[in-house]
N, CA, C and O atoms as CSV, one atom per row, in Angstrom:
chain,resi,resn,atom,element,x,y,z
A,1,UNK,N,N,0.845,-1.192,0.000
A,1,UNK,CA,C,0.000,0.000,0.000
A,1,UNK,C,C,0.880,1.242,0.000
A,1,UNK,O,O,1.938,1.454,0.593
A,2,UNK,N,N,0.108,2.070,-0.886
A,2,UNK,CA,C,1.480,3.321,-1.281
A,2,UNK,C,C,1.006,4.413,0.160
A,2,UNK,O,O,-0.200,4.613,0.303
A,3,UNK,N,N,1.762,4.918,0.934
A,3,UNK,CA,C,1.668,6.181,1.902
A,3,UNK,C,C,1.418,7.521,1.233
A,3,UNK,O,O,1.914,8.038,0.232
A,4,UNK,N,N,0.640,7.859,1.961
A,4,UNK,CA,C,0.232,9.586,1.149
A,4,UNK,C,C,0.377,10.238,2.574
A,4,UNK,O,O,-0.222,10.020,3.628
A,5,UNK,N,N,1.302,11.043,2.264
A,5,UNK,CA,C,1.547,12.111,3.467
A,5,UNK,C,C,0.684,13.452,3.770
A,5,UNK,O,O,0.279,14.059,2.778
A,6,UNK,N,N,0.386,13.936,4.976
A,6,UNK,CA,C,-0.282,15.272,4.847
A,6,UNK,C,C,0.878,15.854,5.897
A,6,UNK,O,O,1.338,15.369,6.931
A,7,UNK,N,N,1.147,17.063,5.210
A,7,UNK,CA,C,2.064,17.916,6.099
A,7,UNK,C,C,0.984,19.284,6.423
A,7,UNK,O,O,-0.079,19.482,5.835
A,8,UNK,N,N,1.522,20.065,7.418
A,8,UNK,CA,C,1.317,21.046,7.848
A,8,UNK,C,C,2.054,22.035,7.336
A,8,UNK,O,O,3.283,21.977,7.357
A,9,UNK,N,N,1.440,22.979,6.856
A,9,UNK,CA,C,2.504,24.051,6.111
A,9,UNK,C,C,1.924,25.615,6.420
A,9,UNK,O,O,0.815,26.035,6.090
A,10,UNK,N,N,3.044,26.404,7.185
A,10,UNK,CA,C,2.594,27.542,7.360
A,10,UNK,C,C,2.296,28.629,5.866
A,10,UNK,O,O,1.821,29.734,6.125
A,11,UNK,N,N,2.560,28.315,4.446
A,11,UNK,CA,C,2.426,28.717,3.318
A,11,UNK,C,C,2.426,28.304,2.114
A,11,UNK,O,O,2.770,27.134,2.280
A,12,UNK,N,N,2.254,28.464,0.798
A,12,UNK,CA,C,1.630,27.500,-0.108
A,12,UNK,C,C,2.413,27.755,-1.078
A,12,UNK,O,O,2.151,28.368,-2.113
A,13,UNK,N,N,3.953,27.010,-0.559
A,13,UNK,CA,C,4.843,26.176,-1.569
A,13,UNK,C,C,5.895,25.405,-0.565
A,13,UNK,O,O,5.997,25.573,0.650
A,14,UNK,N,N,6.619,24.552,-1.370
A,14,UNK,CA,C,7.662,23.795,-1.253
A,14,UNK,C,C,8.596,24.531,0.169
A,14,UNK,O,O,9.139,23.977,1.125
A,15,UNK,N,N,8.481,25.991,-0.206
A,15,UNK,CA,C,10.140,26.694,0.287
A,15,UNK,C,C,9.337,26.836,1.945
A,15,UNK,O,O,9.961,26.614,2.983
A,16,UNK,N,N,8.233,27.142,1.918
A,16,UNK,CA,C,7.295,27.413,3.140
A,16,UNK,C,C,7.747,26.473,4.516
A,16,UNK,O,O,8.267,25.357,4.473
A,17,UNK,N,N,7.424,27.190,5.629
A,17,UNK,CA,C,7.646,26.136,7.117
A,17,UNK,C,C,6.974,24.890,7.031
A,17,UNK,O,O,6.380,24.623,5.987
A,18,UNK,N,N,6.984,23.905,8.193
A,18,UNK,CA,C,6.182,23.521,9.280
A,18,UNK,C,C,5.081,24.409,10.199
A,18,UNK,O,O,5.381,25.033,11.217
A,19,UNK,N,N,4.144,24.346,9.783
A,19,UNK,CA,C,3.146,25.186,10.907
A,19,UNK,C,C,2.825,24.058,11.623
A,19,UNK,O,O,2.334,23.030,11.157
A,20,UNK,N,N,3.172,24.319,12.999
A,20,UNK,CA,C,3.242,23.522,14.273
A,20,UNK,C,C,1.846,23.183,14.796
A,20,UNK,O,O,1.656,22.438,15.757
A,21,UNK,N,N,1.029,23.694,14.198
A,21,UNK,CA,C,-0.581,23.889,15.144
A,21,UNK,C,C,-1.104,22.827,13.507
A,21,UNK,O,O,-0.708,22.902,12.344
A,22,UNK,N,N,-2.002,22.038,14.099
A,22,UNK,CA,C,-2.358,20.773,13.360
A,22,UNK,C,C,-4.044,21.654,12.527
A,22,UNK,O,O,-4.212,21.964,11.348
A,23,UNK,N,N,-4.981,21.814,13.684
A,23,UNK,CA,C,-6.236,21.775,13.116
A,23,UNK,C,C,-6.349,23.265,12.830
A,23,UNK,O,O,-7.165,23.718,12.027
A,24,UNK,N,N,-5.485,24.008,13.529
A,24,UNK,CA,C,-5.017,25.922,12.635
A,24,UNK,C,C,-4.171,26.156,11.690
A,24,UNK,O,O,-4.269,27.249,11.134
A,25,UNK,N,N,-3.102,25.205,11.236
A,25,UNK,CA,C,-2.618,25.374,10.309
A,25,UNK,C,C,-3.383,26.002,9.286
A,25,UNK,O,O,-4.594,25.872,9.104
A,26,UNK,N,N,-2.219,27.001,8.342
A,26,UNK,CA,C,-2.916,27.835,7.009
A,26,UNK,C,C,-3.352,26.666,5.899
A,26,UNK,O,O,-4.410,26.458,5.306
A,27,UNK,N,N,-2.223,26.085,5.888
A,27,UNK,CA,C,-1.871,24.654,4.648
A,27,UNK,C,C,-1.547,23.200,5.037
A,27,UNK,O,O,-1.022,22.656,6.009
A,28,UNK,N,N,-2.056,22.819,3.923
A,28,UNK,CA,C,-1.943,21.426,3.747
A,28,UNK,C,C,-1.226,20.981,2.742
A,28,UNK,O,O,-1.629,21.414,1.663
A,29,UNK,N,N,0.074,19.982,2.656
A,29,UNK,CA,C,0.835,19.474,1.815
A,29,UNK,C,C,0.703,17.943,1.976
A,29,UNK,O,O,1.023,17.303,2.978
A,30,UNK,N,N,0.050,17.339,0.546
A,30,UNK,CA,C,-0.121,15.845,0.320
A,30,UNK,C,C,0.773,15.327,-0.886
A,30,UNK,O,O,0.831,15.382,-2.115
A,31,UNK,N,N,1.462,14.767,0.258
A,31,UNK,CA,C,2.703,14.528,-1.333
A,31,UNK,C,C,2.958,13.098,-1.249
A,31,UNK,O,O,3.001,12.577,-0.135
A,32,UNK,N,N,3.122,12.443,-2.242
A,32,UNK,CA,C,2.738,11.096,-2.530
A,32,UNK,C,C,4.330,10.772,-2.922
A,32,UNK,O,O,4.670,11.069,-4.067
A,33,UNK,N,N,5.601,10.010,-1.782
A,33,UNK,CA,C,7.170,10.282,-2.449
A,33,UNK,C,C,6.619,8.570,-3.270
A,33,UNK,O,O,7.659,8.041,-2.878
A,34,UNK,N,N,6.294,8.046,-3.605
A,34,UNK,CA,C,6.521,7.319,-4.623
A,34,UNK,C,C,6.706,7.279,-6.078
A,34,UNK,O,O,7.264,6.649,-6.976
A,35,UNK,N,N,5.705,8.598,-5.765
A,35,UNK,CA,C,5.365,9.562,-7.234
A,35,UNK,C,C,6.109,10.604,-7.534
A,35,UNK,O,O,6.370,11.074,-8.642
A,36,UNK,N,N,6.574,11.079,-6.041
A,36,UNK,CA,C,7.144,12.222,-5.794
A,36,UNK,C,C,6.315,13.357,-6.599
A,36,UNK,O,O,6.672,14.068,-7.539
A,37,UNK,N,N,5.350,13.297,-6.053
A,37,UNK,CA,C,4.566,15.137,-6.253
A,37,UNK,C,C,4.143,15.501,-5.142
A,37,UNK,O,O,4.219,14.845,-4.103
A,38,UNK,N,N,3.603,16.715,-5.296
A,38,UNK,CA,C,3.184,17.117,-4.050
A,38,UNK,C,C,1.810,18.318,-4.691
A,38,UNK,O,O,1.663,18.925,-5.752
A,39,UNK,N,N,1.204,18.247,-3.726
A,39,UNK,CA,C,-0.099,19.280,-3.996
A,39,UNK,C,C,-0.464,20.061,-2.462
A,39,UNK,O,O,-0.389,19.457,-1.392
A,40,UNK,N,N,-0.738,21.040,-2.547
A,40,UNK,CA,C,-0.883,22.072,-1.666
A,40,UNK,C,C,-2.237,22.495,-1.336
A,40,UNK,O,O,-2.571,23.342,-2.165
A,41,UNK,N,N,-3.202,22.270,-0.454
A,41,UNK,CA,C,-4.350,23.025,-0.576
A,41,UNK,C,C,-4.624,24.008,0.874
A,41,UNK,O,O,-4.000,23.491,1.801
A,42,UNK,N,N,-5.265,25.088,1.261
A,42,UNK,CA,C,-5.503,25.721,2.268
A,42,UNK,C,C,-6.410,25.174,3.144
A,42,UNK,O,O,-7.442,24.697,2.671
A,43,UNK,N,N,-6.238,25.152,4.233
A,43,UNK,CA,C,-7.329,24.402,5.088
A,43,UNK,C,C,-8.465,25.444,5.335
A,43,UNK,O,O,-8.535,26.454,6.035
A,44,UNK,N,N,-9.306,24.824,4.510
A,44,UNK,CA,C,-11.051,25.085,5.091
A,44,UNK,C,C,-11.276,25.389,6.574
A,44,UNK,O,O,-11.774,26.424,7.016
A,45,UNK,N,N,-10.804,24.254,7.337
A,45,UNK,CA,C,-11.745,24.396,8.483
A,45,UNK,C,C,-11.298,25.154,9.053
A,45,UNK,O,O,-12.172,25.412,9.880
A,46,UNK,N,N,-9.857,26.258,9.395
A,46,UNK,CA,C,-9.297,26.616,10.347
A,46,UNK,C,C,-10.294,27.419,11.328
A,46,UNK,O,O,-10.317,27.276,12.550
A,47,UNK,N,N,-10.974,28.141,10.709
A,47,UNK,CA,C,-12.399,29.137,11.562
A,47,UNK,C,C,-13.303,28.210,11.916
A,47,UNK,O,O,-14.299,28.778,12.364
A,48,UNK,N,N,-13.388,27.270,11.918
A,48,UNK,CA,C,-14.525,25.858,12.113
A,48,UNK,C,C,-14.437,25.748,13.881
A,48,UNK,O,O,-13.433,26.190,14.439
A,49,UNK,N,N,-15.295,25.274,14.500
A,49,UNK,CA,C,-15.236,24.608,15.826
A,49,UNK,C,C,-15.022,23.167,15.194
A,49,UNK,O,O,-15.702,22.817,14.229
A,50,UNK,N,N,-13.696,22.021,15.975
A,50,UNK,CA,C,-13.107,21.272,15.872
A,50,UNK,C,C,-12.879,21.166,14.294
A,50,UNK,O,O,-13.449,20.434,13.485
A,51,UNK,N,N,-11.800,22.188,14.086
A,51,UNK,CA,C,-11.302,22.175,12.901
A,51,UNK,C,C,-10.222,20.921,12.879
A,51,UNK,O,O,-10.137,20.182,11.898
A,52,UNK,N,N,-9.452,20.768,13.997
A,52,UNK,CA,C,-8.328,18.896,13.753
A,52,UNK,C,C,-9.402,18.290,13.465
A,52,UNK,O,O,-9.272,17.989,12.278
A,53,UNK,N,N,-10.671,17.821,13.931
A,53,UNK,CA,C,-11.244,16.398,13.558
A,53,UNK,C,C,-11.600,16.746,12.060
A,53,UNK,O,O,-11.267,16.022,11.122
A,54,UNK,N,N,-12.384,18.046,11.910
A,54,UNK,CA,C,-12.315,18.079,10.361
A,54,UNK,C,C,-11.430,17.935,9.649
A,54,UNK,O,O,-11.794,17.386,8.608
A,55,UNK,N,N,-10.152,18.215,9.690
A,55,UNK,CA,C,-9.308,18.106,9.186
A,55,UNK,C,C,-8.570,16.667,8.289
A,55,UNK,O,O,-8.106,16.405,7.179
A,56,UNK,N,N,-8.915,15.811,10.008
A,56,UNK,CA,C,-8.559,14.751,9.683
A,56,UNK,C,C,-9.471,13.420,9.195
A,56,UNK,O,O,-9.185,12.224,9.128
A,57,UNK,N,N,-10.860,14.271,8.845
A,57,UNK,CA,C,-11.961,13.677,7.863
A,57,UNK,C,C,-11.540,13.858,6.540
A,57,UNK,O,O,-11.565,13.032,5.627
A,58,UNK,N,N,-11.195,14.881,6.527
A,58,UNK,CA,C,-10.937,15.401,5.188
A,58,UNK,C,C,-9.973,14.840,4.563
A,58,UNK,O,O,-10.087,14.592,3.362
A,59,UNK,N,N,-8.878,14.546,5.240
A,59,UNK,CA,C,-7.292,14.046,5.063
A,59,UNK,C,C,-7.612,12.298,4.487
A,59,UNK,O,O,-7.077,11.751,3.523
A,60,UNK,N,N,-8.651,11.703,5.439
A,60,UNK,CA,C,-8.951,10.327,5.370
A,60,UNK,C,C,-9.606,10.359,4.213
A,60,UNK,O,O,-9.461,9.168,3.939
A,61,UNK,N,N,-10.349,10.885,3.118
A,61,UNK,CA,C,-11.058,10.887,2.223
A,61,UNK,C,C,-9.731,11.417,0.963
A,61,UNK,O,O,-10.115,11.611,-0.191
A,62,UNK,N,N,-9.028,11.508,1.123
A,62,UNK,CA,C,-8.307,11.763,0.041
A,62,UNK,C,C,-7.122,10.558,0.271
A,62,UNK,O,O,-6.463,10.111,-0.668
A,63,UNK,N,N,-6.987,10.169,1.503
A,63,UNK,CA,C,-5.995,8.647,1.119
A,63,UNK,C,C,-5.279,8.715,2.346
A,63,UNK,O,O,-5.078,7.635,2.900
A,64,UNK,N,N,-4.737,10.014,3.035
A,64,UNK,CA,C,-3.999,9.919,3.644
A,64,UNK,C,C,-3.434,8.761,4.385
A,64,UNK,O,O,-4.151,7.786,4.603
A,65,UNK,N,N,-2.216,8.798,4.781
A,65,UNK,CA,C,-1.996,7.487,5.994
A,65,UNK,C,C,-0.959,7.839,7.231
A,65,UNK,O,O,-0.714,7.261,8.290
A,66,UNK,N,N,-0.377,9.246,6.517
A,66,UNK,CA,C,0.596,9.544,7.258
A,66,UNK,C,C,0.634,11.140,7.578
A,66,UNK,O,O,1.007,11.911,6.694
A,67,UNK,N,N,0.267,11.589,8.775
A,67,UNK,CA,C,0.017,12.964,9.091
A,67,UNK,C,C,1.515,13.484,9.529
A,67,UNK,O,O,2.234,12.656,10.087
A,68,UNK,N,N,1.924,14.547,9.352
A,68,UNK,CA,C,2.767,15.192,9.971
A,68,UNK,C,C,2.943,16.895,10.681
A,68,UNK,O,O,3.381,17.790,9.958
A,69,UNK,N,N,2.744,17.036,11.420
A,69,UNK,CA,C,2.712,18.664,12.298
A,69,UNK,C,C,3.509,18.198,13.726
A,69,UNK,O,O,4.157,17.253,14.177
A,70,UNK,N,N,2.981,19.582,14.127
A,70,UNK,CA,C,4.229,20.002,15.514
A,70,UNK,C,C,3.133,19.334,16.708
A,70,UNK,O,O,3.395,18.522,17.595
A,71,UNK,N,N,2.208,19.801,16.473
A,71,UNK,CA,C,1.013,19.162,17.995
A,71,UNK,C,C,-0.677,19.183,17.322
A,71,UNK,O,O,-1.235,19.965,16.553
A,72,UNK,N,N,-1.046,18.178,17.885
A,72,UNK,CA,C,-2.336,17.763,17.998
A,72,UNK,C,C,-3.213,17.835,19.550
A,72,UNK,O,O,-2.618,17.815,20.628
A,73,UNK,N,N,-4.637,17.916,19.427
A,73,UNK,CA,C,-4.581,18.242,20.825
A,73,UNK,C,C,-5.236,16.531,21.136
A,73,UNK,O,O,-5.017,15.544,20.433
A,74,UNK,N,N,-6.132,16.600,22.489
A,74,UNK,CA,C,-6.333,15.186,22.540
A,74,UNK,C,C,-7.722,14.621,21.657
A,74,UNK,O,O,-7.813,13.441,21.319
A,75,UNK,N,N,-8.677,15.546,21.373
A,75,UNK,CA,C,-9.459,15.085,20.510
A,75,UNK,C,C,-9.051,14.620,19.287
A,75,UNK,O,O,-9.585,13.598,18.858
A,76,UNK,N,N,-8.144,15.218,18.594
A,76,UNK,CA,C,-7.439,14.530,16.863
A,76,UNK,C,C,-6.920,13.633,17.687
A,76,UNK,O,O,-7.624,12.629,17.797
A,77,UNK,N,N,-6.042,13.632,18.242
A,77,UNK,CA,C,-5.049,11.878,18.921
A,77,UNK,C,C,-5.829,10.690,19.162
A,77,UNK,O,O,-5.586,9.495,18.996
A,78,UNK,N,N,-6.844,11.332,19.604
A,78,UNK,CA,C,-8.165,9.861,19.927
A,78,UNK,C,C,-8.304,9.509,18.880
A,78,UNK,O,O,-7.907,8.374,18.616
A,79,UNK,N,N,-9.041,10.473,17.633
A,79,UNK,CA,C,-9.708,9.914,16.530
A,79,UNK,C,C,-8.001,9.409,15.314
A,79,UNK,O,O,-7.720,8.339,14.773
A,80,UNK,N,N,-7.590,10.158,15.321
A,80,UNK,CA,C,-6.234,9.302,14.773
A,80,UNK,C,C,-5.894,7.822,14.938
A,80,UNK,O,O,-5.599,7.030,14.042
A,81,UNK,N,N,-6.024,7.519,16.695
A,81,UNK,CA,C,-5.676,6.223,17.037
A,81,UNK,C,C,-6.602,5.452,16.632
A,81,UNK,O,O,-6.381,4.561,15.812
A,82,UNK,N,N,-7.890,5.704,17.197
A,82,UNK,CA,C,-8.926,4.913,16.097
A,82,UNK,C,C,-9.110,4.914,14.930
A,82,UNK,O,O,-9.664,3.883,14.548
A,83,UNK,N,N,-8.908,5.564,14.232
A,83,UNK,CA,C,-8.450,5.269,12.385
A,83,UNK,C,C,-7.496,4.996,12.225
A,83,UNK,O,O,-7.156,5.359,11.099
A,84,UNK,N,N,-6.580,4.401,12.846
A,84,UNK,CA,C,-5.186,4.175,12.575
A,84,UNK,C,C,-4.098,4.639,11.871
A,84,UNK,O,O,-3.100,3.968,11.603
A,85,UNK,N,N,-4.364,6.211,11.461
A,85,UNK,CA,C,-3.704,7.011,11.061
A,85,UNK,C,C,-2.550,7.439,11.755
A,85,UNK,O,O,-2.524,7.839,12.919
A,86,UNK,N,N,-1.589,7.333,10.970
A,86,UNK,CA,C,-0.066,7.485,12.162
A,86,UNK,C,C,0.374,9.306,11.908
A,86,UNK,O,O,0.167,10.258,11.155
A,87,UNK,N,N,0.893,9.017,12.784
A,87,UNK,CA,C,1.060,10.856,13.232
A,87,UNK,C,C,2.404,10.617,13.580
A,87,UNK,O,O,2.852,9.636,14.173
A,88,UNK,N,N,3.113,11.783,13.082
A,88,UNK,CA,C,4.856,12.100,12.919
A,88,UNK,C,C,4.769,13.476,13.412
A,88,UNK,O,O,4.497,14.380,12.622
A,89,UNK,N,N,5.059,13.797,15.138
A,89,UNK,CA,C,5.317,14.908,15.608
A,89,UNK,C,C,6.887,15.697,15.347
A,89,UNK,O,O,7.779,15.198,16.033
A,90,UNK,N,N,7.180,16.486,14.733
A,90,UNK,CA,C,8.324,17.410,14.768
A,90,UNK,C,C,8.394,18.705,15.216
A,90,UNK,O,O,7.753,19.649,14.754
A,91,UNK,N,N,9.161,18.738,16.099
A,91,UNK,CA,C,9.160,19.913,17.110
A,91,UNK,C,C,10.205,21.256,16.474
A,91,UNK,O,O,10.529,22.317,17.007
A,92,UNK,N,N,10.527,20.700,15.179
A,92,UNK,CA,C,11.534,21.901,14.184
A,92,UNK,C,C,10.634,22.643,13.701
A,92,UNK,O,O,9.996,22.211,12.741
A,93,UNK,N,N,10.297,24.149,14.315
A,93,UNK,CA,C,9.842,25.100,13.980
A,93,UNK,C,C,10.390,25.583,12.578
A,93,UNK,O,O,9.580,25.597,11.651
A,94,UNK,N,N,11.769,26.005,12.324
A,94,UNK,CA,C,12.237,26.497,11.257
A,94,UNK,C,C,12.870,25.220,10.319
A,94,UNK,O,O,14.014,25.090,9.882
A,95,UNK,N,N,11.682,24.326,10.181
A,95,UNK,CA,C,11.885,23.164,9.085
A,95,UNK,C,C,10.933,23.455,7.633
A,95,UNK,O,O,9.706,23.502,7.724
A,96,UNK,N,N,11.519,23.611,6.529
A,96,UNK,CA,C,10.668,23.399,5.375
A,96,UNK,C,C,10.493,22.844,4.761
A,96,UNK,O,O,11.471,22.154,4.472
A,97,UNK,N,N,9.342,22.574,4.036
A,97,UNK,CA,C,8.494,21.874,4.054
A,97,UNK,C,C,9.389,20.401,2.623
A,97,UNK,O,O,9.227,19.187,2.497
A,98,UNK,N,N,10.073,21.208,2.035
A,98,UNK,CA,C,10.884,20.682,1.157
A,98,UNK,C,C,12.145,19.740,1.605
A,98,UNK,O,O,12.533,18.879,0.816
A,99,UNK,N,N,12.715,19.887,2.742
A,99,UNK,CA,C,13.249,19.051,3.492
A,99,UNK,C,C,12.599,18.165,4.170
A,99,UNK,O,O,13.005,17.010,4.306
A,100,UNK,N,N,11.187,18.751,4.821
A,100,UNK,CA,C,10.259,17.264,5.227
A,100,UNK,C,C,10.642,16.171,4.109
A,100,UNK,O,O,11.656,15.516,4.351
A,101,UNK,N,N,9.809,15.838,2.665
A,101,UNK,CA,C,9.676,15.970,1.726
A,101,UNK,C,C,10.972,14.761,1.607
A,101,UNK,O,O,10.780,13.545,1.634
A,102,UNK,N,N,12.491,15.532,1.451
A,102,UNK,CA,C,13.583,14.917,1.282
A,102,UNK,C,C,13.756,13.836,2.352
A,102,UNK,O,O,14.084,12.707,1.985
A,103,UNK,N,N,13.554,14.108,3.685
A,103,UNK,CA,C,13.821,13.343,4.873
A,103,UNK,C,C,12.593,11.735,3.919
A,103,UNK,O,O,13.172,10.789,3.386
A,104,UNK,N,N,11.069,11.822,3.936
A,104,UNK,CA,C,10.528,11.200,3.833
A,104,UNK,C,C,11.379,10.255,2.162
A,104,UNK,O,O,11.983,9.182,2.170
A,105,UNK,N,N,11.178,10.900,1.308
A,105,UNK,CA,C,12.237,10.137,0.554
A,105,UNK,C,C,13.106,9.349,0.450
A,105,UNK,O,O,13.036,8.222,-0.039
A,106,UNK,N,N,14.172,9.981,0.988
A,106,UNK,CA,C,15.458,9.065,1.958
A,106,UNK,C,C,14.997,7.410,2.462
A,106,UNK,O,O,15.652,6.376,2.327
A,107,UNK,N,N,13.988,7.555,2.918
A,107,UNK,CA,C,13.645,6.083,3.808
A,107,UNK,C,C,13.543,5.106,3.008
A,107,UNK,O,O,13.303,3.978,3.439
C-alpha cells in the first residue's frame, strides 16, 4: 500500500515552514514520495469549531496514511488512534516543508 503524506505548512509552496498547530494550520501538503509530487491546498476548516477532527476527515477521504505537524490536541489523537492514522510529531519550527519531503524520501 502506497503512503500519502499530509504535512502542515505555514504557506503554499515547497520553500514554506512547518506550521506547528495541526487543526489551525494555514496549509496542507499531500505529497505522494513514490510519485514524488506534491499538492498544496488551504485548510477550510481553520475558523470551524473542531477544525483537527475536520481536518482529519478530510485528510482520510483523500488517502492519507501519514500525518505530519508540531502538535495535535487530545481530541485529533483519539480519533487518529482509532483510524489508525499514524502521526509524525516534529518539534523543528524552522523546518521546510521541502526538506520534510527529502527526509521522507530518503527512507
Amino acid at each position: 500500500m502506497n503512503k500519502l503524506f499530509a504535512i502542515t505548512s505555514s504557506g503554499k509552496t515547497e520553500k514554506s515552514f512547518l506550521d506547528l498547530r495541526f487543526g489551525k494550520c494555514a496549509n496542507i501538503v499531500l505529497f505522494d514520495p513514490v510519485k514524488n509530487v506534491f499538492s498544496i491546498q488551504e485548510n477550510t476548516f481553520v475558523e470551524q469549531e473542531h477544525s483537527g477532527i475536520k481536518l482529519v476527515e478530510f485528510l482520510q477521504k483523500q488517502g492519507v496514511t501519514t500525518i505530519i505537524t508540531g502538535e495535535v490536541g487530545p481530541m485529533v489523537s483519539k480519533k487518529l488512534e482509532k483510524e489508525k492514522l499514524q502521526l509524525v510529531l516534529l518539534h523543528e519550527e524552522r523546518i521546510k516543508i521541502e526538506e520534510i519531503m527529502d527526509r521522507i524520501s530518503e527512507q
